[in-house]
ROKEPA-933998 format. One record per residue (C-alpha): residue in one letter; x, y, z. Coordinates in pm, 1 decimal, always signed. Layout:
BEGIN
<node resn="a" x="X" y="Y" z="Z"/>
...
//
This chain:
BEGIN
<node resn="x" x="-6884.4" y="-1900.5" z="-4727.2"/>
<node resn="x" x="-6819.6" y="-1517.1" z="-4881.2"/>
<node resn="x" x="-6649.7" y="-1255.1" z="-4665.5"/>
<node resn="x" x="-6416.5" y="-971.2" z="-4742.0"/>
<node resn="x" x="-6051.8" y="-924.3" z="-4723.4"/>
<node resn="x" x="-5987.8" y="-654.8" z="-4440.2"/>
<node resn="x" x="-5582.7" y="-727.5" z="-4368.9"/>
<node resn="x" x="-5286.0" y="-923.9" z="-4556.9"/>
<node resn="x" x="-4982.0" y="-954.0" z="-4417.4"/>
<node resn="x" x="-4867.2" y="-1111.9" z="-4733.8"/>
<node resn="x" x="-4895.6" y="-1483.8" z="-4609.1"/>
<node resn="x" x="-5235.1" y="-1459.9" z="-4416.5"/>
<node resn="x" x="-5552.9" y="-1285.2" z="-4488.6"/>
<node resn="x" x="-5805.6" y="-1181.5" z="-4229.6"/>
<node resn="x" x="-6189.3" y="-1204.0" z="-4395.8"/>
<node resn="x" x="-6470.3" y="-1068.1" z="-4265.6"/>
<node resn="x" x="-6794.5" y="-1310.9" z="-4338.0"/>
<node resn="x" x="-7140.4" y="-1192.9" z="-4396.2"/>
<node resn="x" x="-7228.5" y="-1259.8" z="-4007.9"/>
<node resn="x" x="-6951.0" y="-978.9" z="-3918.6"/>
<node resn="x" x="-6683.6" y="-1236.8" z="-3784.2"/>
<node resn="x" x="-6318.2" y="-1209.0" z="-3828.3"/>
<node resn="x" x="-6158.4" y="-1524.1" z="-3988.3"/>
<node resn="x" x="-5791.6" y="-1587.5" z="-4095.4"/>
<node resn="x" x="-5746.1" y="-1811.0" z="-4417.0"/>
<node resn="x" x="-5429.2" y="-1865.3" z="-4665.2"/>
<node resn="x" x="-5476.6" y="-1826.2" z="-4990.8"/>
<node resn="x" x="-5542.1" y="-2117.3" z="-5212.6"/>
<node resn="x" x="-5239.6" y="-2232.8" z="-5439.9"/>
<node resn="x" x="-5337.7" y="-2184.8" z="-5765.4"/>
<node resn="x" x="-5463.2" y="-1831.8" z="-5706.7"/>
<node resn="x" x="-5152.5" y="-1726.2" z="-5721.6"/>
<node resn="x" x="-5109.7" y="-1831.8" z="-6110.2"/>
<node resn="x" x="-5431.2" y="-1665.6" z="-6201.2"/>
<node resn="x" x="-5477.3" y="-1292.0" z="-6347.9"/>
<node resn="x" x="-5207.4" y="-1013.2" z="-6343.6"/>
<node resn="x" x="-4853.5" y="-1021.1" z="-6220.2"/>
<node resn="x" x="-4878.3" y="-900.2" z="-5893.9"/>
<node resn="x" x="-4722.0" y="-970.4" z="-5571.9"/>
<node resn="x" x="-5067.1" y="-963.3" z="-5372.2"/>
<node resn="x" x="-5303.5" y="-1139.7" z="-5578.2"/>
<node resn="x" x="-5594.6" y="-1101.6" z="-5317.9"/>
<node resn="x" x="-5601.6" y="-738.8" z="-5179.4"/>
<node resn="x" x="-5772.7" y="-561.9" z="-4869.0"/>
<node resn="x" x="-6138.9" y="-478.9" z="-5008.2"/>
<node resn="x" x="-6182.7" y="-820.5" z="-5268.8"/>
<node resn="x" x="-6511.6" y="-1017.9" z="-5243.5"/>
<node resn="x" x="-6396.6" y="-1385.0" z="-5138.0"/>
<node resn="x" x="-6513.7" y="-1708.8" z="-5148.2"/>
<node resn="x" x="-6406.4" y="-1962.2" z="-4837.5"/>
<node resn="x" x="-6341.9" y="-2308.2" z="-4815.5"/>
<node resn="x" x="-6227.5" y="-2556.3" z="-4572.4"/>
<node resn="x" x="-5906.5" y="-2751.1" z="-4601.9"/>
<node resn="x" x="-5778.3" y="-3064.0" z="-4554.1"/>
<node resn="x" x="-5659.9" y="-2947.8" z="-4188.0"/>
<node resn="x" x="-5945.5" y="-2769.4" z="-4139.0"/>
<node resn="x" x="-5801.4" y="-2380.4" z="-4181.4"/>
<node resn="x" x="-5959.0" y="-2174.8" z="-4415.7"/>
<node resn="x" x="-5891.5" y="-2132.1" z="-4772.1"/>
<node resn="x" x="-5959.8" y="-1837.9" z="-4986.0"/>
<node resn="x" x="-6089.7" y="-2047.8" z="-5295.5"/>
<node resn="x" x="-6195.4" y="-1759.5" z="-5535.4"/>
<node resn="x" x="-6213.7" y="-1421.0" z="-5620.8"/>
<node resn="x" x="-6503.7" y="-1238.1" z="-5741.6"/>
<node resn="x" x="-6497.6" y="-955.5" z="-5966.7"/>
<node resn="x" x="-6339.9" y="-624.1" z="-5871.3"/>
<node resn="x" x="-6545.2" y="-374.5" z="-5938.9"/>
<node resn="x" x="-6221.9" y="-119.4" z="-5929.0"/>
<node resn="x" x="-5881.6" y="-165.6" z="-5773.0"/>
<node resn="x" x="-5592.8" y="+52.6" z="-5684.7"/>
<node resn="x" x="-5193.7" y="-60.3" z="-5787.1"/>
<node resn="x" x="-4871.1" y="+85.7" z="-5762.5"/>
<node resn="x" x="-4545.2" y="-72.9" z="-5817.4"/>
<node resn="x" x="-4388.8" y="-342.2" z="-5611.0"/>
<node resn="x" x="-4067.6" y="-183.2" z="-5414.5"/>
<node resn="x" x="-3854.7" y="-491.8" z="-5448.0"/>
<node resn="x" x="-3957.6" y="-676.1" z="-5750.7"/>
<node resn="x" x="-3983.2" y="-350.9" z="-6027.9"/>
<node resn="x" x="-4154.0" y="-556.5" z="-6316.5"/>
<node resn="x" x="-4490.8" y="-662.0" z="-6077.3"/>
<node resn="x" x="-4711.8" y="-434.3" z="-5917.8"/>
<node resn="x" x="-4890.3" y="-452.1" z="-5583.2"/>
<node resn="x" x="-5275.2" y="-427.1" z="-5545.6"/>
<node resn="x" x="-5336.3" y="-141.3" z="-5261.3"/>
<node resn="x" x="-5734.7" y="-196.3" z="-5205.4"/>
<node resn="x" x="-6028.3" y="-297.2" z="-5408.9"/>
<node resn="x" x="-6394.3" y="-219.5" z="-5456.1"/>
<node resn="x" x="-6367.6" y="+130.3" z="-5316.3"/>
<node resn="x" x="-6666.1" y="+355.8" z="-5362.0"/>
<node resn="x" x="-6496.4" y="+701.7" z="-5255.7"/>
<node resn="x" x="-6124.0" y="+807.9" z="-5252.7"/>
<node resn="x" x="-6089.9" y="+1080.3" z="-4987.4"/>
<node resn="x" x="-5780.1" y="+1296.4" z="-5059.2"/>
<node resn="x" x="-5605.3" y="+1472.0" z="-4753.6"/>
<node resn="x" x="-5434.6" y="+1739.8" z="-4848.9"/>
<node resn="x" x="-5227.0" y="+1999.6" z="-4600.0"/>
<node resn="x" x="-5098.4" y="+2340.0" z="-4691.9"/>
<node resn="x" x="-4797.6" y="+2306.5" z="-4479.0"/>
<node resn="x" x="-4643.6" y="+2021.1" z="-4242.0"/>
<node resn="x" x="-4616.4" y="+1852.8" z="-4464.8"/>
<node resn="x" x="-4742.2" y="+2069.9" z="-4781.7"/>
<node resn="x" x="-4923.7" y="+1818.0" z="-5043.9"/>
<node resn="x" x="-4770.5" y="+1955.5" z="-5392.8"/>
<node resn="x" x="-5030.3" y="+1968.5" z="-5695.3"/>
<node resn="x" x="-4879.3" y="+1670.4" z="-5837.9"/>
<node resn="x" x="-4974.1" y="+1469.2" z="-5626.0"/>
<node resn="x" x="-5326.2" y="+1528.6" z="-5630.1"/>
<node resn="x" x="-5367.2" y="+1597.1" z="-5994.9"/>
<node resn="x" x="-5196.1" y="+1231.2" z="-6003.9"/>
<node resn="x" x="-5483.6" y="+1104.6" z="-5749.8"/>
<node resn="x" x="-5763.6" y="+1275.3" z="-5891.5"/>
<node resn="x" x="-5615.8" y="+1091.2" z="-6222.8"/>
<node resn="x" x="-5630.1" y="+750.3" z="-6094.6"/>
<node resn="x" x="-5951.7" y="+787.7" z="-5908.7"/>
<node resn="x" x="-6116.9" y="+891.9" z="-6244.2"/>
<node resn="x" x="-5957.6" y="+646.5" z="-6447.9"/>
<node resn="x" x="-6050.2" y="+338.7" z="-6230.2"/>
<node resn="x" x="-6446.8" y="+494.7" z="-6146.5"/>
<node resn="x" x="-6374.3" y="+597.1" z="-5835.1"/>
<node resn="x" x="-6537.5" y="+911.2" z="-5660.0"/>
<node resn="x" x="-6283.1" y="+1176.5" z="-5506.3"/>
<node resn="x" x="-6343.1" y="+1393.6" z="-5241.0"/>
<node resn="x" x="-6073.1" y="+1644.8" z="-5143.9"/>
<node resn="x" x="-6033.1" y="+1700.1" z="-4765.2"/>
<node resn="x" x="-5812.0" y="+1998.4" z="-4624.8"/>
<node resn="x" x="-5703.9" y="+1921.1" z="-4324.7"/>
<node resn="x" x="-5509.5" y="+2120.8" z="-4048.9"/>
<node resn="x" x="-5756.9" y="+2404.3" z="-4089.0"/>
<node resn="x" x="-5668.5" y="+2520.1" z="-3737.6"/>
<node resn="x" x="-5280.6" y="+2593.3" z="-3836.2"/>
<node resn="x" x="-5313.8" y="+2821.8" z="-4096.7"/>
<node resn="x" x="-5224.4" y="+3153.9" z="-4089.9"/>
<node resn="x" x="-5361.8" y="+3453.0" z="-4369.7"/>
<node resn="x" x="-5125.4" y="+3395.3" z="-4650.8"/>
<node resn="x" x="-5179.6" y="+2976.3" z="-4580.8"/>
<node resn="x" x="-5580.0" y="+3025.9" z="-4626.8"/>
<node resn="x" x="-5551.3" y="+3245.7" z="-4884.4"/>
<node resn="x" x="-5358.5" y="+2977.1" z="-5069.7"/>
<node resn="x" x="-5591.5" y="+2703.7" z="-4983.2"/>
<node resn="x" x="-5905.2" y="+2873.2" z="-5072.9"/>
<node resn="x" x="-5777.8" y="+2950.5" z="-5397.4"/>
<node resn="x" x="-5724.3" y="+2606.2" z="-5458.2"/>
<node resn="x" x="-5986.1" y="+2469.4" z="-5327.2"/>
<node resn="x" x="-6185.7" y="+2743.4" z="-5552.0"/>
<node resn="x" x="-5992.6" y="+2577.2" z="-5915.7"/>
<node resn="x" x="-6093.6" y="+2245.3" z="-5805.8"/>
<node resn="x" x="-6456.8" y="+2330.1" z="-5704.5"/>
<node resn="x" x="-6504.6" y="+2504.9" z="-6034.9"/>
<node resn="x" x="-6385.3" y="+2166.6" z="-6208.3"/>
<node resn="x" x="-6623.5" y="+2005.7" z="-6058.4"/>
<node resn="x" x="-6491.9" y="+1813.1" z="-5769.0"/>
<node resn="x" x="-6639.2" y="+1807.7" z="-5423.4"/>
<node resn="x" x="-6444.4" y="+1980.5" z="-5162.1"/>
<node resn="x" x="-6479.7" y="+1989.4" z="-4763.7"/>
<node resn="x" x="-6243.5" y="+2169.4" z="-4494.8"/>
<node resn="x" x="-6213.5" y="+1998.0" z="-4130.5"/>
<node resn="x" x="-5992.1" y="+2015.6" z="-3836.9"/>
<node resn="x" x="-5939.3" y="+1671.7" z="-3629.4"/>
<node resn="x" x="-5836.3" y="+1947.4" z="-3359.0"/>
<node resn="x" x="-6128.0" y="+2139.7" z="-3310.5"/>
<node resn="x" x="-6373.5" y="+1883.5" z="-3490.4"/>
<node resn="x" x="-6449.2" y="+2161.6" z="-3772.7"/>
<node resn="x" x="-6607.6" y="+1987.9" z="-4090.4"/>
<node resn="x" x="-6661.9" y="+1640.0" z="-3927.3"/>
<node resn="x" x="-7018.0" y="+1579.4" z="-3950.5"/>
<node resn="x" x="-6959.0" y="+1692.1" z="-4324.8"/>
<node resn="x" x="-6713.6" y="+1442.1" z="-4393.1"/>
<node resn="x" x="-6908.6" y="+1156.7" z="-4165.9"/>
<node resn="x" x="-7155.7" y="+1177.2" z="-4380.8"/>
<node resn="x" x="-6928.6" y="+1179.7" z="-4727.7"/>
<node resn="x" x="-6796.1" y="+870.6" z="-4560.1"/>
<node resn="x" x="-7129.9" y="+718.8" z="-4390.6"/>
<node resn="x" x="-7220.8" y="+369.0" z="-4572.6"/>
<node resn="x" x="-6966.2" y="+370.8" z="-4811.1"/>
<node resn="x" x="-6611.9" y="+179.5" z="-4850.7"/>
<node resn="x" x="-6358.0" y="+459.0" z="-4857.7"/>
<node resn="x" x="-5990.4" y="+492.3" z="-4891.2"/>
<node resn="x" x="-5792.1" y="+799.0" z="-4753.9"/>
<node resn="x" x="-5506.8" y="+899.2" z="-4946.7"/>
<node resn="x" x="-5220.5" y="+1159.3" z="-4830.3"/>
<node resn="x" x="-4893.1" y="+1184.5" z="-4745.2"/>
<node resn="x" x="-4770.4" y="+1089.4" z="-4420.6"/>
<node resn="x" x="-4774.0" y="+1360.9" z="-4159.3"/>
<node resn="x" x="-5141.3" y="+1492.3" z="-4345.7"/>
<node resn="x" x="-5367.3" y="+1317.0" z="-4005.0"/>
<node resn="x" x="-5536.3" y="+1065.4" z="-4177.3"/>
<node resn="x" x="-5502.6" y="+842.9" z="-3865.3"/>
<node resn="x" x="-5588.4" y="+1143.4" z="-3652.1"/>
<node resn="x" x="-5873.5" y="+1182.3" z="-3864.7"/>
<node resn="x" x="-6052.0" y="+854.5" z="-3850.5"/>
<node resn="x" x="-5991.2" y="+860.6" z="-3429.9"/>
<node resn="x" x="-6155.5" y="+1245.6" z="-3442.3"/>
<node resn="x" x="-6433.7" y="+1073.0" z="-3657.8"/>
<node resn="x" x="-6479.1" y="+736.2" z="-3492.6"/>
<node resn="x" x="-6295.0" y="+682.0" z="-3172.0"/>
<node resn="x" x="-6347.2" y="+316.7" z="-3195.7"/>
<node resn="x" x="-6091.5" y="+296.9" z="-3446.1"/>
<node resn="x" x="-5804.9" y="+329.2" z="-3186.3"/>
<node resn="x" x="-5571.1" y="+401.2" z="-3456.7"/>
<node resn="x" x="-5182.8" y="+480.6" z="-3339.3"/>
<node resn="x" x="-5085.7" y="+851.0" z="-3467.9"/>
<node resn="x" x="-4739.9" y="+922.6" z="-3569.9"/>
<node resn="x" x="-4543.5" y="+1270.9" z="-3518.7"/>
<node resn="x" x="-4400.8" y="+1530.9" z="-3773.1"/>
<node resn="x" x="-4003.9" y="+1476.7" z="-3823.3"/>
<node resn="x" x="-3907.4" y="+1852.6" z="-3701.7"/>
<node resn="x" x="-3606.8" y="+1828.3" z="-3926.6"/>
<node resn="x" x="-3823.8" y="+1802.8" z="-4239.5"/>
<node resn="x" x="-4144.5" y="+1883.5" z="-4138.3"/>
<node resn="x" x="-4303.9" y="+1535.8" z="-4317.0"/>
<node resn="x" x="-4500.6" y="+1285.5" z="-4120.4"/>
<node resn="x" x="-4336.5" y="+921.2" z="-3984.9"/>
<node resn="x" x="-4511.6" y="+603.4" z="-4106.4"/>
<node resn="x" x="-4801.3" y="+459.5" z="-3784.6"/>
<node resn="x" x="-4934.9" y="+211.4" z="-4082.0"/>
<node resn="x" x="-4752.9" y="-78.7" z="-4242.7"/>
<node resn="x" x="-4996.1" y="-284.5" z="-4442.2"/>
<node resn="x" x="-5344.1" y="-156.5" z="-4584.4"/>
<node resn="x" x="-5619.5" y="-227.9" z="-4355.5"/>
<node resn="x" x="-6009.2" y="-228.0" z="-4412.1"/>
<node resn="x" x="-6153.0" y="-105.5" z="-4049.1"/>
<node resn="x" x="-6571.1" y="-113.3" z="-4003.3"/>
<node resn="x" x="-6694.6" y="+231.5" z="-3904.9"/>
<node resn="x" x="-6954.1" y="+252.3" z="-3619.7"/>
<node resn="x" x="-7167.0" y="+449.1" z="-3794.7"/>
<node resn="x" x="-7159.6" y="+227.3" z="-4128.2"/>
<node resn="x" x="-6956.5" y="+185.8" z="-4404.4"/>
<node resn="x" x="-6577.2" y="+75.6" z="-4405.0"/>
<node resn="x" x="-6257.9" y="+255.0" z="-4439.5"/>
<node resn="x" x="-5907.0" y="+135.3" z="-4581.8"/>
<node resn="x" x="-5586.1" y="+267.6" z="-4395.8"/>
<node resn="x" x="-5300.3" y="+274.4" z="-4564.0"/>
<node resn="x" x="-4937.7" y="+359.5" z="-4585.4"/>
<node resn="x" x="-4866.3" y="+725.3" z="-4641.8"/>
<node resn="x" x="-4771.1" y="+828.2" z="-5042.0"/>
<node resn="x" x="-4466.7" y="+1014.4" z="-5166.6"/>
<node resn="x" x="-4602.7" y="+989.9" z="-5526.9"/>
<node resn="x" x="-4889.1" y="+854.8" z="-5678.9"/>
<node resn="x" x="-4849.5" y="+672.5" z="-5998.4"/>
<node resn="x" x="-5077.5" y="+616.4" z="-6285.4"/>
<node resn="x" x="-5093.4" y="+307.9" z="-6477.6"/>
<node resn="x" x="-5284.0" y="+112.3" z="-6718.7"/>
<node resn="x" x="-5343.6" y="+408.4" z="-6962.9"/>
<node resn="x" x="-5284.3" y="+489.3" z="-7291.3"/>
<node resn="x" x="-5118.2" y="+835.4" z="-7364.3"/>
<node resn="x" x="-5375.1" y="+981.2" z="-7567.2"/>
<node resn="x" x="-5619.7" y="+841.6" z="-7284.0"/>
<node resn="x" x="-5488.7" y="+1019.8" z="-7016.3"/>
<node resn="x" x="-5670.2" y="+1386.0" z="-7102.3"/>
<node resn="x" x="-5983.2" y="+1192.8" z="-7055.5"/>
<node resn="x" x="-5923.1" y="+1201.4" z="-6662.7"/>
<node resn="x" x="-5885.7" y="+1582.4" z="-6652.9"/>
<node resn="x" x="-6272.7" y="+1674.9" z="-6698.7"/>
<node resn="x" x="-6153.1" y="+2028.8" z="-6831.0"/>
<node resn="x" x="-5912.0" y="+1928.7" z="-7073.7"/>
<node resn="x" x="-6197.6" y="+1602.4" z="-7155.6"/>
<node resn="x" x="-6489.9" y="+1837.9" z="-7237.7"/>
<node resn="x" x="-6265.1" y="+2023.1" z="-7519.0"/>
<node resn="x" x="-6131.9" y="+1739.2" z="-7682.9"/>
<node resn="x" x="-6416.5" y="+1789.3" z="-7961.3"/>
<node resn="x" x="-6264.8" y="+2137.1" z="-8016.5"/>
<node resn="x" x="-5895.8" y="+2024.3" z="-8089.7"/>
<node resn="x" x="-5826.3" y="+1963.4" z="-8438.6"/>
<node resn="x" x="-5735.2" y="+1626.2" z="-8419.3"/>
<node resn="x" x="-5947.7" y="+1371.9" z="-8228.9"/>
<node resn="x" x="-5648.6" y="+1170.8" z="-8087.3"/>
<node resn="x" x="-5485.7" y="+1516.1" z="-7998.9"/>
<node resn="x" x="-5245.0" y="+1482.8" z="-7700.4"/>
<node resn="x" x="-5228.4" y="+1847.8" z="-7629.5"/>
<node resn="x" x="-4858.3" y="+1896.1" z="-7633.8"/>
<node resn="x" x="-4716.0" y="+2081.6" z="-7989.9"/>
<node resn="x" x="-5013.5" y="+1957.0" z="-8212.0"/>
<node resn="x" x="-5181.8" y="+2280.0" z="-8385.9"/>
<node resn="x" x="-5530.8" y="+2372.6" z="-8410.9"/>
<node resn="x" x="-5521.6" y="+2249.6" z="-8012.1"/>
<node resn="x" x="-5803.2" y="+2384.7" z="-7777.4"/>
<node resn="x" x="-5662.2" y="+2254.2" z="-7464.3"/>
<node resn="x" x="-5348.6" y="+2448.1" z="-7515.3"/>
<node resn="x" x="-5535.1" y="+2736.5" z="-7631.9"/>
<node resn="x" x="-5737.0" y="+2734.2" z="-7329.2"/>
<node resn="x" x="-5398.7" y="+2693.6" z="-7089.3"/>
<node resn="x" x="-5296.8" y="+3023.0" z="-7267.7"/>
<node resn="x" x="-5606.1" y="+3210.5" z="-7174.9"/>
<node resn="x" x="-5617.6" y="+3073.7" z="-6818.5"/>
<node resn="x" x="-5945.7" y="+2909.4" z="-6868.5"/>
<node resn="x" x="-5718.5" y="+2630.7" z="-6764.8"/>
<node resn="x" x="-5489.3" y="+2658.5" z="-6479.4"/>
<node resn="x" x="-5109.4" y="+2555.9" z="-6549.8"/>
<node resn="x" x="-5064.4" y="+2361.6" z="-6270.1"/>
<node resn="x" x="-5333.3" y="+2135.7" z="-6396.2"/>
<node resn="x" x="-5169.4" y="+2150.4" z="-6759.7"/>
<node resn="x" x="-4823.6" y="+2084.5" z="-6566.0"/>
<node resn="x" x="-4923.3" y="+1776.3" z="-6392.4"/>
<node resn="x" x="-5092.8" y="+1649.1" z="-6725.6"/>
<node resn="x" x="-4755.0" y="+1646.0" z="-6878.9"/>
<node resn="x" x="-4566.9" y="+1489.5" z="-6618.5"/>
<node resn="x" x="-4809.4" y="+1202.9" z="-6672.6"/>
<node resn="x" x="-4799.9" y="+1206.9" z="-6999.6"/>
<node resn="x" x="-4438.0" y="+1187.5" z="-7025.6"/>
<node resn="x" x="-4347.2" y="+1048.1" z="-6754.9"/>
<node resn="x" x="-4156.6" y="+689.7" z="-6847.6"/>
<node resn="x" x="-4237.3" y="+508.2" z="-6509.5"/>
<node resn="x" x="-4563.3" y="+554.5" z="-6443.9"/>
<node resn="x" x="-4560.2" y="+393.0" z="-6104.8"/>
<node resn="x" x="-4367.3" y="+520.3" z="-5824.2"/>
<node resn="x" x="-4303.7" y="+352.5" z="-5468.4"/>
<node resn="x" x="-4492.8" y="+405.5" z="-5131.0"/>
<node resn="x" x="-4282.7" y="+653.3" z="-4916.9"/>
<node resn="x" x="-3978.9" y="+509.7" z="-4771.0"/>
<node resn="x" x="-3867.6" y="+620.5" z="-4380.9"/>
//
């Protein structure tokens, strides 16, 4: 029987077959030898195959290829990682100019990862019914550099319901992840979009203005107009792995397209002369902050950080 991881709680999965049931199966023994050192090595979002055991619960007897797959570093054990979801079509950013404000790092560092592992972002501005002059001003002059890269952007409100339908449809069909930090309404979000859902909302700390943790574990829910969406933890930092250093410009389309230019094709845009990239920062045909979060990439030495801690 095939189904689809939706929950782990690290011991049990819960697998949703191709007749829509929910089923709850452990994990076959020698699955846990195969592939990567990781401390999950089935995820929310993999394609399973089920079996039946001796005492008749389910097993999870293989794997099928991940199309893509999202990782960050295990908290307690520092040399394995931790699969966060696989096989996601779209990775839906929520962003919020204030309470909590989303810093450009963080979603260069996204918009990174999603391109690296084939993954289609979408960035969604949430909160639009909080912001003052100044605060729209600010967002719709970042919203207007990451347009112009080419990235799709939408604006919504879970308050007033501003944007939905847009983002319903961005969403409709498809398996989708939303990433933020916590406090940005992703839960309030997916209840504004599909009530169904149900899922709890947490407050904003007033003494730091950042949002409290309502989700533990990643979670795969069915949407009741199609398509699924994974919940998950909220992020402090988003880490990049997997790449090589002169790779990494390949996931900034802007600095990608004039890599032909530099005058050296493994180039890594730092102190190398004859460098377009850097030429380009200089004449703002490139915006710092993008060049900024490049380097911290580039340089940084640990690549993965950890989910947000309370």
């Amino acid at each position: 029987m095939k189904g689809v991881v939706i929950k782990s709680t690290g011991s049990q999965y819960w697998v949703r077959n191709e007749k829509g049931e929910k089923l709850v199966a452990r994990a076959r023994g020698n699955l846990r030898l195969q592939g990567r050192k990781t401390t999950n090595p089935i995820s929310v979002g993999d394609r399973v195959v089920l079996i039946k055991g001796h005492d008749e619960v389910w097993l999870i007897n293989t794997i099928e290829e991940r199309d893509n797959y999202l990782i960050r570093r295990s908290v307690n054990l520092s040399r394995q990682e931790h699969i966060i979801a696989s096989n996601i079509d779209r990775v839906f950013v929520v962003i919020t100019i204030s309470s909590p404000r989303t810093s450009m790092g963080f979603i260069d560092r996204v918009l990174c990862t999603a391109e690296a592992y084939k993954i289609e972002p979408v960035l969604v501005f949430n909160k639009m019914d909080l912001y003052d002059t100044d605060d729209t001003e600010y967002l719709n002059a970042i919203a207007f550099l990451y347009q112009n890269i080419g990235y799709k952007i939408l604006k919504v409100s879970a308050v007033t319901g501003s944007g939905l339908n847009d983002l319903k449809q961005e969403m409709k069909d498809r398996t989708c992840l939303f990433a933020g930090h916590s406090g940005v309404g992703k839960s309030s979000l997916l209840n504004a979009i599909d009530p169904t859902l149900k899922l709890r909302v947490g407050e904003i700390s007033e003494a730091h203005r950042k949002g409290t943790h309502t989700t533990t574990f990643a979670e795969m829910h069915e949407l009741s107009f199609g398509g699924f969406i994974v919940d998950t933890p909220g992020i402090k930092e988003f880490g990049v792995i997997d790449l090589e250093k002169h790779e990494v410009s390949h996931y900034f389309p802007e600095m990608f397209a004039l890599l032909p230019n530099c005058r050296f094709n493994n180039c890594l845009h730092q102190n190398e002369p004859g460098c377009a990239v850097r030429k380009a920062v200089d004449e703002h045909r490139i915006a710092s902050s993008r060049y900024t979060s490049y380097l911290g990439i580039l340089n940084s030495e640990d690549l993965l950080e950890d989910w947000e801690k309370d």
